[in-house]
C-alpha positions in Angstrom: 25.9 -62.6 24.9 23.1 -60.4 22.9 25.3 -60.4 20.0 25.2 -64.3 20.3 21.9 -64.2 20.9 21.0 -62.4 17.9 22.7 -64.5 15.5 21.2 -67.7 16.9 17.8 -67.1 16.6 17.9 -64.9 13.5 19.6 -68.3 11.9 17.1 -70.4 13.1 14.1 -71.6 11.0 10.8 -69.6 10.9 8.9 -72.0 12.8 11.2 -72.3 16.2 11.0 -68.7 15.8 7.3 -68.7 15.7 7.5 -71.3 18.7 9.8 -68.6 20.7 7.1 -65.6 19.5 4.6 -68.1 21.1 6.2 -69.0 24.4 7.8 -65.3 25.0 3.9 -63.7 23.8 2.0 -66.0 26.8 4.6 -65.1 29.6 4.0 -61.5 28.7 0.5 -62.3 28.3 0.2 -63.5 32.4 2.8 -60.4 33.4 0.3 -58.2 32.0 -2.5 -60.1 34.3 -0.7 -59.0 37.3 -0.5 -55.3 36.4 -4.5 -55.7 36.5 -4.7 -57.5 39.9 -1.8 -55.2 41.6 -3.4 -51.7 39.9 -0.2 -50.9 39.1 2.0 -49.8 35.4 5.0 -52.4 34.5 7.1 -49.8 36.6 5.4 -50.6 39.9 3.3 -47.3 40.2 -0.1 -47.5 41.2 -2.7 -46.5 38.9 -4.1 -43.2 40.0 -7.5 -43.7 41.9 -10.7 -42.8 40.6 -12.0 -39.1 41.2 -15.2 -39.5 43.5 -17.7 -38.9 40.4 -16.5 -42.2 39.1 -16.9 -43.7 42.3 -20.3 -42.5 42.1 -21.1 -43.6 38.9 -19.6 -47.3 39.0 -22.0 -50.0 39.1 -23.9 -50.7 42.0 -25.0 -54.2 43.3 -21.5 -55.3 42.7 -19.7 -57.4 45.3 -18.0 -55.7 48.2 -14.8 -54.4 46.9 -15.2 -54.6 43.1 -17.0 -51.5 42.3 -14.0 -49.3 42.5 -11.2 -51.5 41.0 -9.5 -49.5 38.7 -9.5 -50.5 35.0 -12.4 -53.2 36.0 -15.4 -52.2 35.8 -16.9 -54.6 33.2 -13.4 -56.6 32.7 -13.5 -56.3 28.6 -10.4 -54.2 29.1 -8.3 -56.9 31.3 -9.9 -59.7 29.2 -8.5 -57.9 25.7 -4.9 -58.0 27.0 -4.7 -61.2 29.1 -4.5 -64.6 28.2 -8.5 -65.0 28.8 -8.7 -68.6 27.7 -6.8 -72.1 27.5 -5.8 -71.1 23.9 -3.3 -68.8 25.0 -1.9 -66.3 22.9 -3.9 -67.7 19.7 -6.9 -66.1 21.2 -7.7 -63.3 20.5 -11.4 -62.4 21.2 -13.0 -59.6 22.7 -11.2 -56.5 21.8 -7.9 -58.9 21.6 -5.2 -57.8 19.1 -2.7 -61.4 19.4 0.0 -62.0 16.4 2.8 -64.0 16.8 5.1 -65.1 13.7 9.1 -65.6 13.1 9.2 -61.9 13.0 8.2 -61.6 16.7 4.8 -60.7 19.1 2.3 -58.5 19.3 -0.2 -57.8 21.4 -2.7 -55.2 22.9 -6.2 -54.0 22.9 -8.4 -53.2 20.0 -10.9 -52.0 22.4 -11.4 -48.0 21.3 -10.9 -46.4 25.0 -7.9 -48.4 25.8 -5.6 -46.0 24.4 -7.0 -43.1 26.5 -6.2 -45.4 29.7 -3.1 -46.4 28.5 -1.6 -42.6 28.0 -4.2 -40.5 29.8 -6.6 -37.4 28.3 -6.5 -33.9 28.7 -9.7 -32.0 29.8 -11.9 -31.8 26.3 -13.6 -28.4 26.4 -17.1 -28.1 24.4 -18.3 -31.3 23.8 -22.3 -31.3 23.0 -23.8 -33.9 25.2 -27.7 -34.8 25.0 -30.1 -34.9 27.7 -33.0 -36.3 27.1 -36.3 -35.2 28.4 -36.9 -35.4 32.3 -38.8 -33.8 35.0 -36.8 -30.7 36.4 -37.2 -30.4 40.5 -38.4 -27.3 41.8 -35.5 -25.3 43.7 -35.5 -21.7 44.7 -32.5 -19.3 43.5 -29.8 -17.4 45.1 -32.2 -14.3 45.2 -35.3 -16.1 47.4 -37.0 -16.4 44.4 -39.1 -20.2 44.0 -38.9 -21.8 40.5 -41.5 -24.4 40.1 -40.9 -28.2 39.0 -41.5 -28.1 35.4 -41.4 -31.1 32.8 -38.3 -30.2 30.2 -37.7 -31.3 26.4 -34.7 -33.2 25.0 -32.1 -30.7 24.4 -27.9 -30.5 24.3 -25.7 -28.8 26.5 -22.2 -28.2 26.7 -19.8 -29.6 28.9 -16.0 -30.0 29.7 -15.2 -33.6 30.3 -12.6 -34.0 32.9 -9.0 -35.7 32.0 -8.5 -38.9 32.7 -4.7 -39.8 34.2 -2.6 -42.4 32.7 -2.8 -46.1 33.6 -0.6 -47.7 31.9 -1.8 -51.4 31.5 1.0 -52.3 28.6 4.5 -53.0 28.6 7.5 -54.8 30.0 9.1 -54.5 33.2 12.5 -55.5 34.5 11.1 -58.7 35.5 9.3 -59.7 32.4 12.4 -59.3 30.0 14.4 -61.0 32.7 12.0 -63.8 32.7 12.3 -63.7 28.5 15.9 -64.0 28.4 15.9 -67.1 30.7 13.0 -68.5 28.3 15.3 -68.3 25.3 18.5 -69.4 26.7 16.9 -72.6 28.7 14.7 -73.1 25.7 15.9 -72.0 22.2 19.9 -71.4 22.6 22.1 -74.5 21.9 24.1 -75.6 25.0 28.0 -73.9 24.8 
């Protein structure tokens, strides 16, 4: 059958192929929208949850239940892979990257931290951060001693940002090439 399979669309014309590239690029489109509303990778597995310092940073004033959604804090990640509009798989705004042709589909995010979620981060050591200036609480040390509140400059420090664990947000499951296969026999295979 996959031998068949080949040969049939590979002899077709380039625009039923674009069609199929199409039709087969919107399913996986709307698969990839139910990665974001499960949490989970196309294998099934939750997404790791956020370490409490992101749940402490999230935005507040959201509704009850959004602010720690994985992957979802502003939604330009989910909107950059999913379909996001009537247009389908033609659009491709906000961070979208969309290309169908006879050749086949494509699609992912152009968005520059999507790759990190996608296959995770180690820990960075060194990385200069700036703080800028701020009013430093007083606070007594270890020894007894009282430091005063003091107003401090702009300055950089050095930190070690944490590694982030992979969330894998795209790919195919099981079910989505299932789902293709029956898309191009119903639709683009002759009847035997």
């Amino acid at each position: 059958l996959q031998a068949f399979m080949t040969s049939a669309i590979s002899e077709s014309s380039p625009e039923k192929r674009t069609v199929l590239a199409r039709k087969l690029g919107v399913l996986a489109l709307r698969e990839e929208a139910d990665y974001f509303r499960a949490q989970s990778s196309p294998s099934g597995a939750p997404w790791k949850a956020h370490s409490p310092v992101t749940t402490s940073r999230r935005r507040k004033g959201k509704k009850a239940g959004r602010a720690n959604r994985i992957l979802a804090d502003t939604g330009a990640l989910r909107i950059s892979v999913t379909p996001g509009s009537a247009s389908g798989f033609e659009s491709a705004a906000r961070g979208a990257y969309r290309r169908a042709d006879a050749m086949g589909f494509a699609f992912g995010s152009a968005i520059k931290y999507a790759a990190t979620h996608q296959f995770g981060r180690d820990a960075i050591k060194g990385v200069r951060q700036s703080v800028p200036s701020h009013r430093r609480r007083g606070y007594t040390t270890k020894r007894g001693t009282r430091v005063n509140a003091s107003n401090v400059s702009s300055h950089i420090r050095i930190v070690t940002l944490p590694p982030i664990p992979a969330r894998p947000f795209v790919g195919f499951s099981n079910r989505l090439v299932d789902r293709m296969m029956d898309v191009v026999r119903r639709d683009f295979l002759p009847e035997a």
